[in-house]
GUFI-741543 format. One line per field, with one value per residue (C-alpha): residue number from 1; z, y, x. Coordinates in steps of 0.05 Angstrom, whole numbers, plus 5000, padded with zeros to 4 digits. Layout:
<rs>
nr	[NUM,...] .
Z	[Z,...] .
Y	[Y,...] .
X	[X,...] .
</rs>
This chain:
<rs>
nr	[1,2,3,4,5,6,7,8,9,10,11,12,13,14,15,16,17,18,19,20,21,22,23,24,25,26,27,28,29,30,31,32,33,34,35,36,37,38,39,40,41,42,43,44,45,46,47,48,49,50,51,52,53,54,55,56,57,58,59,60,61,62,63,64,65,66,67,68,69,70,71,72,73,74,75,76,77,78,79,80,81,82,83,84,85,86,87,88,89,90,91,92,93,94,95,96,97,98,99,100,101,102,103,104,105,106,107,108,109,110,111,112,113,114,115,116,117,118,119,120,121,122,123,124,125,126,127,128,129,130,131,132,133,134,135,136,137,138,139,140,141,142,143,144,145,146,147,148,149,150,151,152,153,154,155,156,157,158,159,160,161,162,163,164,165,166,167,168,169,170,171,172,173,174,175,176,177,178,179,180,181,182,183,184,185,186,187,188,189,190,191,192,193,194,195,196,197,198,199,200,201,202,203,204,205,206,207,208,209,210,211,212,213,214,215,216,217,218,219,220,221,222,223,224,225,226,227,228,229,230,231,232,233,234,235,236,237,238,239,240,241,242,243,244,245,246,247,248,249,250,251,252,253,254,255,256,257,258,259,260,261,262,263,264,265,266,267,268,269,270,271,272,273,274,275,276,277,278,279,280,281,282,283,284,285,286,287,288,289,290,291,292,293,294,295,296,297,298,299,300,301,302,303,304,305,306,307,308,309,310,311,312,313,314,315,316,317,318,319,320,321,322,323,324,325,326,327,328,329,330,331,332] .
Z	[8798,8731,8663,8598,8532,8474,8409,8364,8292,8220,8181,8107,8073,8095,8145,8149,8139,8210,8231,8261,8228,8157,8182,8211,8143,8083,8127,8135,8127,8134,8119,8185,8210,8289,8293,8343,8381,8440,8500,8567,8628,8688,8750,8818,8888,8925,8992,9042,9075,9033,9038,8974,8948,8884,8833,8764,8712,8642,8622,8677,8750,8786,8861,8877,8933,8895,8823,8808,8812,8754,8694,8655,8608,8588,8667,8696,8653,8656,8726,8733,8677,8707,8783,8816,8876,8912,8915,8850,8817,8747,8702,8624,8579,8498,8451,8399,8416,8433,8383,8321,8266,8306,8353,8407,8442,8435,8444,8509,8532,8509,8548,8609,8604,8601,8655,8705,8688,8694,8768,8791,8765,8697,8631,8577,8507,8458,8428,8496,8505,8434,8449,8518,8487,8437,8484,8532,8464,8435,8483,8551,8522,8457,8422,8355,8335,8289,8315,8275,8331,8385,8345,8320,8375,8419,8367,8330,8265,8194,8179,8141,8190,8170,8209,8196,8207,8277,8305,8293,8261,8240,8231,8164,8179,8110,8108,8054,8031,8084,8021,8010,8075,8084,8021,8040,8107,8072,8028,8075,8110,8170,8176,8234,8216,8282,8290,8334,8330,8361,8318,8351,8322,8253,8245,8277,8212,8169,8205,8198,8111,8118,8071,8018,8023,8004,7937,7962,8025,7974,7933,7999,8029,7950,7956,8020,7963,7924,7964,7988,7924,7901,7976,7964,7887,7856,7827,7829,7898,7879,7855,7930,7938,7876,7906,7963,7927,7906,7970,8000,7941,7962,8044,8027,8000,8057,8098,8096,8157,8128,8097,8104,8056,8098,8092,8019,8014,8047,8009,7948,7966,7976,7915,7882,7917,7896,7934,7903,7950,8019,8068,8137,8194,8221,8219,8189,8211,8231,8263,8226,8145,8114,8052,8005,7970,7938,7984,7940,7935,8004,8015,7966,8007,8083,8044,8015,8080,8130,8178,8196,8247,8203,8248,8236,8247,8242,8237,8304,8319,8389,8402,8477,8528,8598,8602,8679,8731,8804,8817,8894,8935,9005,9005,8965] .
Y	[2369,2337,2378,2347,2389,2360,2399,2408,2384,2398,2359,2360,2301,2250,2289,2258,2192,2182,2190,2127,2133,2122,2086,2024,2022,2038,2046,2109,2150,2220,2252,2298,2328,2359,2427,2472,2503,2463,2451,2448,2399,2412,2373,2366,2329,2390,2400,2393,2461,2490,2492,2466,2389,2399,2464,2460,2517,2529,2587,2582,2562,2510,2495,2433,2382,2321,2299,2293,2370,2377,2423,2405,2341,2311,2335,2295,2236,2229,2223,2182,2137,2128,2131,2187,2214,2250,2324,2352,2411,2407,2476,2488,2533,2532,2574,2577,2587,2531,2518,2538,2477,2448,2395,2424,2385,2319,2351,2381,2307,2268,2317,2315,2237,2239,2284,2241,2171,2209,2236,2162,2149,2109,2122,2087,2089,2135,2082,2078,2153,2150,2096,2120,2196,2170,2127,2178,2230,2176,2115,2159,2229,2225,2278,2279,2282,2240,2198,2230,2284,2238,2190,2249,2293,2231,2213,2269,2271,2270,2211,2178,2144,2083,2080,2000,1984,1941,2010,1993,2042,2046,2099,2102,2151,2199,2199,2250,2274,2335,2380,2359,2363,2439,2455,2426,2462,2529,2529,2521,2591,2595,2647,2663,2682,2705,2670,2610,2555,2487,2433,2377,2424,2422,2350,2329,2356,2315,2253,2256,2269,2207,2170,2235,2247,2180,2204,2256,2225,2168,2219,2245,2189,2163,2236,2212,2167,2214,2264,2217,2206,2281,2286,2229,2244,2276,2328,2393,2398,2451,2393,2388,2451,2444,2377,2420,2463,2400,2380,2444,2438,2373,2389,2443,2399,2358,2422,2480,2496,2486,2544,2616,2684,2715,2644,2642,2714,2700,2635,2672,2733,2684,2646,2719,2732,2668,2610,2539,2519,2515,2503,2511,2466,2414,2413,2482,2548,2587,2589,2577,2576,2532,2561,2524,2585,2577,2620,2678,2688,2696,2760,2775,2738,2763,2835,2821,2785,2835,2847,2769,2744,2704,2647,2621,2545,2487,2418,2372,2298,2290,2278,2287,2290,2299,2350,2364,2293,2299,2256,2260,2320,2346,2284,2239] .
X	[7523,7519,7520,7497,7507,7465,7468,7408,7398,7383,7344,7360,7310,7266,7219,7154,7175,7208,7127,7102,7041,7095,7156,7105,7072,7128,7193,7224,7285,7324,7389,7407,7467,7472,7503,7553,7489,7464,7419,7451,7413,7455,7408,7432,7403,7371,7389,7323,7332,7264,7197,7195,7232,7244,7263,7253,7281,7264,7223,7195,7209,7171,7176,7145,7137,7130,7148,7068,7067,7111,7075,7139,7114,7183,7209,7156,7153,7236,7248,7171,7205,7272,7239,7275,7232,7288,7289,7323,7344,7335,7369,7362,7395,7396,7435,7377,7307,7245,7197,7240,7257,7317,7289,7286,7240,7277,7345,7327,7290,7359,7398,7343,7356,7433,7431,7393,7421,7492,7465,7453,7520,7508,7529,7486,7496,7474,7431,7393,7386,7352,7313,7285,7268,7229,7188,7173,7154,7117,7097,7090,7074,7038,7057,7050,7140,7174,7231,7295,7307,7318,7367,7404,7420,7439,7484,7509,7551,7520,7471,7426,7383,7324,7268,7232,7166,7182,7204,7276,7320,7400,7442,7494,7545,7556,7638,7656,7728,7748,7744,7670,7650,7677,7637,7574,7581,7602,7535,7492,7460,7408,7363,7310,7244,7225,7165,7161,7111,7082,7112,7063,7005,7026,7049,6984,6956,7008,6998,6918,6945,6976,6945,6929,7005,7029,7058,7093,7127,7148,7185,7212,7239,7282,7302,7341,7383,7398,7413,7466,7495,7502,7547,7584,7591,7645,7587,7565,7548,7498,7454,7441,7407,7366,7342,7324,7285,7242,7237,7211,7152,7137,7139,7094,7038,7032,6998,6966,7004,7075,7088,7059,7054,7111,7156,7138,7159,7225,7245,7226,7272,7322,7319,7318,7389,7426,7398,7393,7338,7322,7271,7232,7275,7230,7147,7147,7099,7165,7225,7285,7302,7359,7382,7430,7480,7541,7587,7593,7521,7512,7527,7463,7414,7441,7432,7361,7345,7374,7321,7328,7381,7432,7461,7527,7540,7585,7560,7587,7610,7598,7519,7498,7560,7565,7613,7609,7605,7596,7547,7555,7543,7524,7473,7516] .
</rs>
């Protein structure tokens, strides 16, 4: 049995640029950070006493005889990718929803990767996990997904990460004073709209803007910079949310499909109760708010806001980790 635990992200500036259909033109870039919620891959070699060869868990359950059979995109294309054929149980759990703002989709392919390559006993580097989810979402799959998520939740920790037009990209760890760090982590609030939505749907739409949104991703991606600078400053660190209140104008520009009345209506409540700025966590439609609030305000906005689920969170170090290895079992 092999368990990999791969924790989601949040994705402050930059979003849009780590497109292909950008980054292979202009260059990219985006200041993330992964969090202390996560998406657990736990895969085993399933014993050949069914009727069935392999079993295959996620919101739904699939019992199939050969990996072709799969319905699971990112199940079927990992083990076709990394040419497993052996009966396999494959098991996923998350502590946030699908489909919400937090990368989901990539975490849950890292983890699905780390998992496998664990079960036939290597360990490859969190460069190569990045590397290979981002082929199979881009090169195998073609979805329509940038290529922060990937690179993020394989390596955790807070980063500014450039994406160059020969698909290369480097990561610059953001190494602030301990003091810092607890304040930027103590102003920031999550909030769950309750709706859920297809990310690939709605960045389809931004990636056919492309070219109509060039002035706008432009101001997106020096927004990265100084976003940088305000953390690293010596500032008010408010100056951060404020940025991300310009940055939320800007994302919603680039579609109709960004933003909605009852988003709108939430950011605006928020802003009412205290909040610097904020915005919708990845593509946008749904799922799940940032807010930036100096910590005595927040009481405020969790009042004004309280039929939403407010989500605590801690920003983590780690990226994806096997933290269960038994690679060999009844058939090992």
């Amino acid at each position: 049995m092999i368990i990999s635990r791969t924790p989601f992200r949040i994705s402050f500036f930059g979003g849009g640029t780590d497109y292909p259909a950008w980054y292979h033109e202009h260059g990219g870039a985006v200041l993330a950070t992964s969090i202390n919620k996560y998406c657990y891959i736990s895969c085993r070699h399933l014993p050949p006493f069914f009727d069935y060869k392999s079993r295959i868990l996620y919101s739904k359950i699939e019992l199939v005889k050969s990996p072709d059979e799969i319905q699971h995109p990112s199940v079927r294309a990992a083990l076709q990718y990394l040419k497993i054929n052996d009966g396999i149980e494959i098991h996923h759990d998350g502590d946030l929803p699908a489909r919400t703002g937090l990368g989901s989709s990539s975490t849950f392919t890292v983890g699905l990767l780390h998992s496998l390559y664990a079960l036939r006993s290597r360990m490859v580097t969190k460069m190569q996990l990045a590397r290979d989810a981002i082929h199979i979402e881009h090169d195998v799959l073609k979805e329509s997904v940038g290529a922060q998520d990937q690179v993020i939740t394989a390596h955790g920790g807070l980063h500014r990460i450039d994406f160059s037009p020969n698909d290369d990209f480097s990561l610059s760890p953001i190494v602030l004073r301990r003091d810092r760090l607890v304040s930027f982590q103590n102003h920031c609030m999550l909030v769950f709209t309750g709706f859920t939505r297809t990310a690939s749907e709605i960045a389809a739409e931004q990636i056919r803007r492309t070219g109509e949104n060039k002035s706008a991703l432009q101001e997106m991606y020096k927004m990265v910079s100084t976003a940088t600078d305000i953390l690293k400053g010596d500032g008010d660190i408010g100056d951060f949310g404020r940025l991300l209140h310009e940055n939320w104008l800007l994302k919603r520009s680039l579609s109709s499909r960004v933003s909605t009345s009852e988003i709108d209506t939430i950011y605006e409540a928020g802003r009412e109760a205290g909040a610097l700025g904020g915005k919708v966590l990845g593509a946008g439609g749904g799922g799940f708010f940032l807010f930036f609030a100096r910590p005595e305000e927040q009481a405020s906005i969790r009042a004004k806001l309280d039929k939403f689920l407010h989500v605590p969170f801690r920003f983590e170090t780690l990226g994806s980790q096997i933290i269960h290895y038994e690679p060999f079992d009844q058939q090992g």
